[in-house]
C-alpha positions in Angstrom: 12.4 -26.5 2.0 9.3 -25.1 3.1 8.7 -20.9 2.4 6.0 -18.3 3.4 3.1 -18.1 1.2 3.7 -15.8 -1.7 7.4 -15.5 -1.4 8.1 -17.4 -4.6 4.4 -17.2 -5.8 4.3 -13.7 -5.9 6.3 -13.5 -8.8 4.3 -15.8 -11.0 1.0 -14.3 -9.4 -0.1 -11.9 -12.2 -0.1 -15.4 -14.4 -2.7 -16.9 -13.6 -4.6 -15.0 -10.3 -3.7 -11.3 -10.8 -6.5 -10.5 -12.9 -9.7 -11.7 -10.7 -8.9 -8.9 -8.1 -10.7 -6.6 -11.4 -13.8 -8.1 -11.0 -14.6 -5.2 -8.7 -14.4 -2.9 -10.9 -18.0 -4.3 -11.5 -18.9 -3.6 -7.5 -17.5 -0.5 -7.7 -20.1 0.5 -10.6 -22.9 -1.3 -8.8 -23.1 1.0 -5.7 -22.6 4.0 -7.2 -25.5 3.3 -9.7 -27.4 2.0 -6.9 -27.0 3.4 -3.7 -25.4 6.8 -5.2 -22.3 6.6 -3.6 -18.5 8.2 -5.3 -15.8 7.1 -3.4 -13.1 9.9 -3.5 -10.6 7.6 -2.0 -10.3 4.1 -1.8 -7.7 1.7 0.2 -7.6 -1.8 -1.6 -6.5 -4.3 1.5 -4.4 -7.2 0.6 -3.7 -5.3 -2.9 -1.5 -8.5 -4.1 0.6 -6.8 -7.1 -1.8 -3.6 -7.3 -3.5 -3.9 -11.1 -7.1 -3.0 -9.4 -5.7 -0.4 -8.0 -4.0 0.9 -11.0 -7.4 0.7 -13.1 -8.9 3.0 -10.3 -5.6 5.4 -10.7 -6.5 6.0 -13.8 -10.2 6.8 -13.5 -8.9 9.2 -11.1 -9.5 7.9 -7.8 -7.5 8.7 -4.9 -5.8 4.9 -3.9 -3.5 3.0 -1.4 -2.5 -0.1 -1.3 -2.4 -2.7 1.5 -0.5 -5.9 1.7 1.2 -8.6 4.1 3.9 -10.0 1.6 6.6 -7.9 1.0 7.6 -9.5 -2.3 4.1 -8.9 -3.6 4.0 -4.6 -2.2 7.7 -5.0 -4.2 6.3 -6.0 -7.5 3.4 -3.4 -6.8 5.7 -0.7 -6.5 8.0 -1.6 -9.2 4.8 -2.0 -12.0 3.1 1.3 -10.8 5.3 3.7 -8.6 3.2 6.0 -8.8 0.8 4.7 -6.0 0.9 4.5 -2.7 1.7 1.2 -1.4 2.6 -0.3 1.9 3.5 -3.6 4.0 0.7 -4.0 6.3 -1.2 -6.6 8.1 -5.0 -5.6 7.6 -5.4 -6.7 11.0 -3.1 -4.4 12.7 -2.1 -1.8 10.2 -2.9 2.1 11.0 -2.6 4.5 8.4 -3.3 7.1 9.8 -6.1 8.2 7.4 -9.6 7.5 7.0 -11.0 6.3 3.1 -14.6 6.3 1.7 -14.4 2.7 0.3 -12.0 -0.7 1.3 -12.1 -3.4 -0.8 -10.4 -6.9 -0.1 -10.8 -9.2 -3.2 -9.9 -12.6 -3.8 -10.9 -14.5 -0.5 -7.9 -13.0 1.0 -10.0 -12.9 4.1 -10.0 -17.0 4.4 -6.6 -16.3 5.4 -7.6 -15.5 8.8 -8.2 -18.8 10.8 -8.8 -17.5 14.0 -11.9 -15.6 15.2 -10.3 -13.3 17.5 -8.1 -12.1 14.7 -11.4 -12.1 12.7 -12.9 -9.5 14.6 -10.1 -7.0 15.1 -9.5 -7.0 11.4 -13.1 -6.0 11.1 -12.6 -3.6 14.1 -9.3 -1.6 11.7 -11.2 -1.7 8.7 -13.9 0.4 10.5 -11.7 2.7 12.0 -9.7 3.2 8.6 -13.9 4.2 6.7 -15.5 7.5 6.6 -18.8 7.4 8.2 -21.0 5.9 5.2 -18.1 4.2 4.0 -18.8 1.2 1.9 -16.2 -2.0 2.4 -16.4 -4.8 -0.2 -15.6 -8.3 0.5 -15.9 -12.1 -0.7 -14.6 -15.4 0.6 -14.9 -18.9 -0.2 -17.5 -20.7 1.7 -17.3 -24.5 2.8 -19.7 -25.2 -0.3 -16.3 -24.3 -2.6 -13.9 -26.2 -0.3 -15.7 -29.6 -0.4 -16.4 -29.6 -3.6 -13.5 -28.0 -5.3 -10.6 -27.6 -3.0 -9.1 -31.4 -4.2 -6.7 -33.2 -6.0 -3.4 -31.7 -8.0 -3.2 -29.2 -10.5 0.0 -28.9 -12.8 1.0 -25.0 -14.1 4.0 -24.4 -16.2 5.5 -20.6 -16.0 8.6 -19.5 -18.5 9.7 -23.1 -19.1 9.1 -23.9 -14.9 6.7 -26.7 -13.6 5.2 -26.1 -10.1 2.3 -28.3 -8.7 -0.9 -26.8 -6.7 -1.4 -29.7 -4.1 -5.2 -29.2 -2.8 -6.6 -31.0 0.4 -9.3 -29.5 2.8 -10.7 -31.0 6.1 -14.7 -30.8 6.4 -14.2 -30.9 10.4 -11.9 -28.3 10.9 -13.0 -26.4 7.8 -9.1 -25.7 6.9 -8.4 -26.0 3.4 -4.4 -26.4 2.5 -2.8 -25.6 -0.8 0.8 -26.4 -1.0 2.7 -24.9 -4.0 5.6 -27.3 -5.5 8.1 -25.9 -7.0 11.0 -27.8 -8.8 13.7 -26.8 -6.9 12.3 -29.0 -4.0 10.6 -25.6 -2.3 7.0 -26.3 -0.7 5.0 -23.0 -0.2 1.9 -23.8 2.1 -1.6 -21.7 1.9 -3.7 -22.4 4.8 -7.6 -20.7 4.4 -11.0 -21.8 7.1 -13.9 -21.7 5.1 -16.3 -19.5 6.3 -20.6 -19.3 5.8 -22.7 -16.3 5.1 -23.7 -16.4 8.7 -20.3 -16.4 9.9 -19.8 -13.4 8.2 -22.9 -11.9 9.3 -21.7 -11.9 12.9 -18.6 -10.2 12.6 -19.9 -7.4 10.4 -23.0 -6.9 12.3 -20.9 -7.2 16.0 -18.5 -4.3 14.3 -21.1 -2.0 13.0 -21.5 -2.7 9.7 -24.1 -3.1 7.8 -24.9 -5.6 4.8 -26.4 -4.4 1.6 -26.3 -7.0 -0.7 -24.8 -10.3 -1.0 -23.8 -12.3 -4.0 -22.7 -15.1 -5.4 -21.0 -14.0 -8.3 -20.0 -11.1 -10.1 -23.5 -11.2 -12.2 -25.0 -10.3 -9.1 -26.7 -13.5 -8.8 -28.1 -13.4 -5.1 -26.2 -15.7 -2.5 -27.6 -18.5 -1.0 -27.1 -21.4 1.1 -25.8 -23.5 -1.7 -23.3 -20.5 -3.1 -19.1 -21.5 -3.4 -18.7 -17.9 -2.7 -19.8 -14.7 -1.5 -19.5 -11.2 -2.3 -20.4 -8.7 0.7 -21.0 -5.3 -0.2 -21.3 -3.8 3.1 -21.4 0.1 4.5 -20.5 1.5 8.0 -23.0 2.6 9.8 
């Protein structure tokens, strides 16, 4: 029986994914060493089961939380009731409130196959930033896909075996990863790998501008050869 991404993943998300979304903790420090910048508020879209958005609670930042999967915005609320969290496509959500910084960690942005979809996401996370509003960002690139995105990988949670079945097609650029879970459930991830100049022309077409790009959270600079990319972008 086939399900929708992260219905059953969600609850054995914070396993083995949950922490990479803390990585940005990292960006976070980066601009405001660099380019001066304190977020007061910050919206965290697709926030998965909210930890990153905990650690900012607690240093005191104003957050909200973001997310497509009700299961995952369930387990959000349940681990940190405290914050604001909400089902939400990033592409059509409106919160009726404007925030000094967006992050969306993870590749979550792969998600989106479709270039129309692409740029109207990019259009709402404008309209959701204060003027001089940073929004940080990283995908997977085709570079990752070809090389990685292959083959089986077992996991075993609380005594339960699932299989990560990876396949990706160089032509279409649409990378699949199919979840099997012992009960006979298939849950399907579909992702389009995208390039830095892909990227480029949705952010530049929507008025943002890039500051730095890199490849990994040393802040090694991204190149044509880099699995994935980190944007650290600001409106304009």
């Amino acid at each position: 029986m086939d399900i929708r991404p992260y219905k059953r993943l969600a609850a054995l998300y914070d396993k083995d994914w949950g922490g990479y979304c803390l990585q940005y903790l990292k960006l976070i420090d980066y601009i405001i060493e660099k380019y001066k910048f304190v977020p007061k508020s910050i919206l965290d879209i697709a926030c998965g089961t909210g930890n990153l958005l905990a650690k900012l609670y607690d240093q005191k930042y104003n957050v909200i939380g973001i997310d497509v999967t009700p299961e995952m915005i369930e387990i959000a609320k349940n681990k940190y009731p405290y914050i604001k969290f909400h089902i939400g496509d990033m592409c059509y959500v409106d919160l009726k409130t404007k925030v000094n910084l967006i992050t969306c960690a993870f590749d979550s942005l792969n998600y989106i196959r479709d270039d129309n979809k692409m740029d109207k996401t990019f259009k709402n996370i404008y309209k959701h930033l204060h003027p001089d509003g940073f929004f940080l960002f990283d995908i997977n690139t085709p570079i990752l896909f070809e090389n990685r995105h292959y083959g089986i990988i077992n996991h075993e949670y609380k005594g339960k075996k699932f299989e990560q079945i990876l396949t990706y097609n160089r032509k279409s650029k649409i990378a699949k990863t199919v979840f099997h879970f012992e009960n006979g459930e298939l849950e399907e991830h579909i992702q389009k790998a995208y390039t830095r100049d892909n990227m480029k022309t949705f952010l530049m077409k929507n008025k943002f501008k890039i500051m730095d790009t890199f490849e990994d959270f040393d802040f090694n600079i991204a190149n044509k050869y880099s699995s994935r990319i980190i944007f650290i972008t600001c409106k304009k």
